[in-house]
C-alpha positions as CSV (number, residue, x, y, z in Angstrom):
1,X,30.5,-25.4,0.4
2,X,29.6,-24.0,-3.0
3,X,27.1,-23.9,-6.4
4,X,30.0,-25.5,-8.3
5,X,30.5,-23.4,-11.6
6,X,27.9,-21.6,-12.0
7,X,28.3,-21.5,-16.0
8,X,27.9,-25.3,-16.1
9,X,24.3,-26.5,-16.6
10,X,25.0,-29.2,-13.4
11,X,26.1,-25.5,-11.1
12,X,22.5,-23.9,-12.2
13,X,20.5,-27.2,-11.5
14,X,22.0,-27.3,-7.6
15,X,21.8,-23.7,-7.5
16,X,17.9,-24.0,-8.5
17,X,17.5,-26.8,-5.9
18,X,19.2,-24.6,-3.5
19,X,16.4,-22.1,-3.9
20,X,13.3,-24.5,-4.1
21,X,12.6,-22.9,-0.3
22,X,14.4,-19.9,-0.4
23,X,13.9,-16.5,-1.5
24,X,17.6,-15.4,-1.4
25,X,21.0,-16.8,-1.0
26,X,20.9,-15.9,2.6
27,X,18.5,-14.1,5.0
28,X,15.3,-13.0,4.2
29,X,16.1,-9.9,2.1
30,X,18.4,-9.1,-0.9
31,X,22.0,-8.6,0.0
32,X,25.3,-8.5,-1.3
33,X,25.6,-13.0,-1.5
34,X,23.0,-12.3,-4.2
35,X,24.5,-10.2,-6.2
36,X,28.0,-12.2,-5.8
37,X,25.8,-15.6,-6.9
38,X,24.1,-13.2,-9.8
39,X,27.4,-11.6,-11.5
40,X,28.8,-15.4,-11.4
41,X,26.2,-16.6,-13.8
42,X,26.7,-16.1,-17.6
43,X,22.7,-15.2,-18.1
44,X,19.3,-16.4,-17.2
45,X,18.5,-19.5,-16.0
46,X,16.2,-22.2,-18.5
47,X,12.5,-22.1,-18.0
48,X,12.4,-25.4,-16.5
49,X,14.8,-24.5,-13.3
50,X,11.5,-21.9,-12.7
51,X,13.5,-21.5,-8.6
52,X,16.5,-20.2,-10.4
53,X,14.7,-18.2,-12.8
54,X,12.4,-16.8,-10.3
55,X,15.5,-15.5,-7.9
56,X,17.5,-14.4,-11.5
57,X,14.9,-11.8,-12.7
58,X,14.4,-10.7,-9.2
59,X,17.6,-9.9,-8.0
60,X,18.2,-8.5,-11.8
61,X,16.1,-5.5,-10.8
62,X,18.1,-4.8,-8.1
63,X,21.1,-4.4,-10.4
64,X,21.2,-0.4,-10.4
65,X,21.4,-1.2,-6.9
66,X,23.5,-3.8,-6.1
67,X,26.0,-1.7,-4.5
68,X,23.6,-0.3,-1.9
69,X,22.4,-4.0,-0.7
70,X,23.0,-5.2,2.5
71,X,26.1,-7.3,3.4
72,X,29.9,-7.6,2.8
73,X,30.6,-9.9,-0.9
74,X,32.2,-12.9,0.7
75,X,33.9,-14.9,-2.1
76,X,31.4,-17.4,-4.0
77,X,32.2,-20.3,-2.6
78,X,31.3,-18.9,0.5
79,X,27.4,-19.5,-0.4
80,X,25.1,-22.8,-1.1
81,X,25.1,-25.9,0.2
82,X,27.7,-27.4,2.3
83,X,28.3,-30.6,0.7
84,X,29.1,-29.4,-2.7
85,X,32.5,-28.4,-3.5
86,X,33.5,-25.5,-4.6
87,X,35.1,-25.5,-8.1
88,X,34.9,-21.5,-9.0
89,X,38.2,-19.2,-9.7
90,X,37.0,-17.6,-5.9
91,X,37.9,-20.9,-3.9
92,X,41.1,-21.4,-6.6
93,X,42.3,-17.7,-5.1
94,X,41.6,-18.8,-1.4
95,X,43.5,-22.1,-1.6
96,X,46.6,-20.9,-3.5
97,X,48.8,-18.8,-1.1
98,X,48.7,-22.5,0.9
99,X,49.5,-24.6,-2.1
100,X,52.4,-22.4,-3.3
101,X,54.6,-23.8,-0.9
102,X,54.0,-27.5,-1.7
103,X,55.2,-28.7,-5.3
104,X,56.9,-31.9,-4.6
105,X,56.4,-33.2,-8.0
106,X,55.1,-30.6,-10.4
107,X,54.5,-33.5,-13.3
108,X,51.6,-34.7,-11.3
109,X,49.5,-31.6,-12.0
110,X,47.3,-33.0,-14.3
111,X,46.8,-36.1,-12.5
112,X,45.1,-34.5,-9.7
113,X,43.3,-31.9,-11.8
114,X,41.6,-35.3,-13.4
115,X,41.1,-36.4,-9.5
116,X,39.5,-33.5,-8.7
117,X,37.3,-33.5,-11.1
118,X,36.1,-37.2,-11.0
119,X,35.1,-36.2,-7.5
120,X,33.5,-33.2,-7.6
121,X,30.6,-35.0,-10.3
122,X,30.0,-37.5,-7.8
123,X,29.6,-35.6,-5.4
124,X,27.6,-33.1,-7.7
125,X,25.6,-37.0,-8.6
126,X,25.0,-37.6,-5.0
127,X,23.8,-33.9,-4.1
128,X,21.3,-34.2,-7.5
129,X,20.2,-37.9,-6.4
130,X,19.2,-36.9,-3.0
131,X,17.6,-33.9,-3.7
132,X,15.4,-35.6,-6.9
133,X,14.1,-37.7,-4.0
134,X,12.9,-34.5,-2.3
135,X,9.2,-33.6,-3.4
136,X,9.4,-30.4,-5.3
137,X,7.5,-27.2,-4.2
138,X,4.8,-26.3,-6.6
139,X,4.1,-22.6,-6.5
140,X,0.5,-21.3,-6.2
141,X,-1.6,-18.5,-6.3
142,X,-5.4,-17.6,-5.2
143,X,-7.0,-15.8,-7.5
144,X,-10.5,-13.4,-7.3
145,X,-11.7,-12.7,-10.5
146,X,-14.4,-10.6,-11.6
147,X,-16.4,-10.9,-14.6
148,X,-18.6,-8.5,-16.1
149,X,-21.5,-9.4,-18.3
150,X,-22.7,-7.0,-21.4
151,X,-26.1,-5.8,-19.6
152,X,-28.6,-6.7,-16.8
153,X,-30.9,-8.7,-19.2
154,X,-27.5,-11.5,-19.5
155,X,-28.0,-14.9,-17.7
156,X,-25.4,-14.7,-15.2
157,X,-26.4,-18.8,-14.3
158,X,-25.5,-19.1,-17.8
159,X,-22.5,-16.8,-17.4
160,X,-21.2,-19.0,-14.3
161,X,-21.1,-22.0,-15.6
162,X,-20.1,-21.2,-19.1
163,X,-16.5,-19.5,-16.5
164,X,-17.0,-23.1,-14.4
165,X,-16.5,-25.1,-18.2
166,X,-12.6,-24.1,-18.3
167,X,-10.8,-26.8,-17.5
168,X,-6.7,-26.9,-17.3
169,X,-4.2,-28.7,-15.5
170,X,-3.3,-26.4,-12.8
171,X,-6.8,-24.9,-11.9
172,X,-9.0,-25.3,-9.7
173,X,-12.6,-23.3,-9.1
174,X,-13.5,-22.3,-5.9
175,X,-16.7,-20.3,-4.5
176,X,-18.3,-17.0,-6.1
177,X,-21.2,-14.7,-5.7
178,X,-23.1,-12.0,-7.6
179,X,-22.1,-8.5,-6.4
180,X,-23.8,-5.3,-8.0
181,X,-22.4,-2.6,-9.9
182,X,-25.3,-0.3,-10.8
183,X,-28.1,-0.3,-13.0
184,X,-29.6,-3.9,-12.0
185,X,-26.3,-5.5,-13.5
186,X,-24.5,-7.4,-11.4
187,X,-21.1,-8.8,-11.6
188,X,-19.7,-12.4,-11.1
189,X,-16.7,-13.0,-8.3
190,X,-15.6,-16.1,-8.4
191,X,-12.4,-17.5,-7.0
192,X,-9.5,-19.8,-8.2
193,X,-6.4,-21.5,-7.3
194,X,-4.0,-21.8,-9.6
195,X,-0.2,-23.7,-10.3
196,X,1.7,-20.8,-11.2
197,X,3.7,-22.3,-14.0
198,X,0.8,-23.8,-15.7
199,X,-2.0,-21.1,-15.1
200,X,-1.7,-17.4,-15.9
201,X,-4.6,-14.8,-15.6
202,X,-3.8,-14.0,-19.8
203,X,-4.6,-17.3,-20.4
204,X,-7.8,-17.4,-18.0
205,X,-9.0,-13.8,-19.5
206,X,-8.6,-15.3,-23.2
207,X,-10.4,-18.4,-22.4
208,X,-13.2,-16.5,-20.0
209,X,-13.7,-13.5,-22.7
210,X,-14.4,-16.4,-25.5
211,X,-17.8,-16.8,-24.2
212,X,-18.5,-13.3,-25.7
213,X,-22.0,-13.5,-26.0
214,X,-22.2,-13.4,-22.4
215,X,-18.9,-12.1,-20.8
216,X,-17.9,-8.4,-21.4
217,X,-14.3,-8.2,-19.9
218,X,-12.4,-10.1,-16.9
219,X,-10.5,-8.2,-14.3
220,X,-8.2,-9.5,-11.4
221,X,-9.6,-8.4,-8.5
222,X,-6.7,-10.0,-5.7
223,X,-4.0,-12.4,-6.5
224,X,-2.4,-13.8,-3.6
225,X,0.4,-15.9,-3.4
226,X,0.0,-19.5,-1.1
């Protein structure tokens, strides 16, 4: 059971498959097996292992905290999957009071160090292989958005499908309506779904506020997570 090191690029890649359909290292809430998984990495995960990333800056602002968190710190290789080896300093310490007794040949050191090694990569292959295989969760959000035209003289038809026009990998338009704010003008609601590491709502109010001769400002209305 293990991450592997945790400093290596291979130990952040199972650690972000790990977390493809978890929120936390275990349980449902933050405890104390995230911040012993947390203080064993050297710093943020890349972009691209977004799972990783995602649990890294959340459990970072719990770190004025981490004391208070549910739980009792178990050594790290206590945590992740169960068919990864543990290679961190924490499983090292568990395993030495039983090895200190057995040194028949102390020469071979450095032959089994290599042994251990060639088989924690293949099992570190195999874990990566099967799990590639595994369809990856793609995280998405629902998004109402409201946009507000200059004045009640603007052609919100116009308005519609000038917002409609946007196109991106990642978004998809769902229904609206016209919903009044005073004075005859009338605001459009329309809704969206959107792949949260593609779409953002900066990049949908820059491209939406663009139409400027018809579109006065964007606001989020609700953003809900699927």
């Amino acid at each position: 059971m293990g991450f592997g090191d945790l400093k290596s690029s291979a130990g952040i890649k199972v650690l972000n498959e790990f977390l493809s359909d978890k929120s936390y290292i275990e349980g449902y809430v933050p405890s104390q097996a995230d911040v012993a998984v947390f203080e064993a990495l050297s710093g943020a995960p890349p972009a691209e292992l977004f799972h990783a990333l995602r649990w890294y800056n959340h459990i970072k602002s719990y770190e004025k905290q981490a004391s208070s968190l549910p739980g009792v710190k178990k050594p790290l290789g206590k945590y992740g999957p169960v068919n990864i080896e543990d290679t961190t300093d924490s499983a090292a310490t568990e395993t030495k009071e039983e090895d200190d007794d057995i040194d028949l040949f102390g020469s071979d050191d450095e032959e089994e160090s290599e042994e251990a090694q060639r088989v924690r990569e293949e099992r570190l292959a195999q874990y990566e292989s099967k799990k590639s295989k595994k369809p990856a969760l793609i995280a998405k959000s629902s998004i109402l958005l409201d946009v507000k035209p200059w004045d009640d003289e603007t052609d919100m038809a116009k308005l519609e499908q000038c917002v409609r026009s946007i196109e991106m990998d990642g978004l998809l338009w769902g229904s609206s309506k016209l919903v009044p704010v005073g004075y005859g003008i009338k605001k459009l609601q329309i809704q969206c779904v959107v792949e949260d590491d593609k779409v953002g709502t900066d990049v949908l109010e820059e491209k939406i506020t663009a139409f400027e001769d018809y579109v006065q400002s964007m606001d989020v209305a609700a953003f809900n997570k699927i």
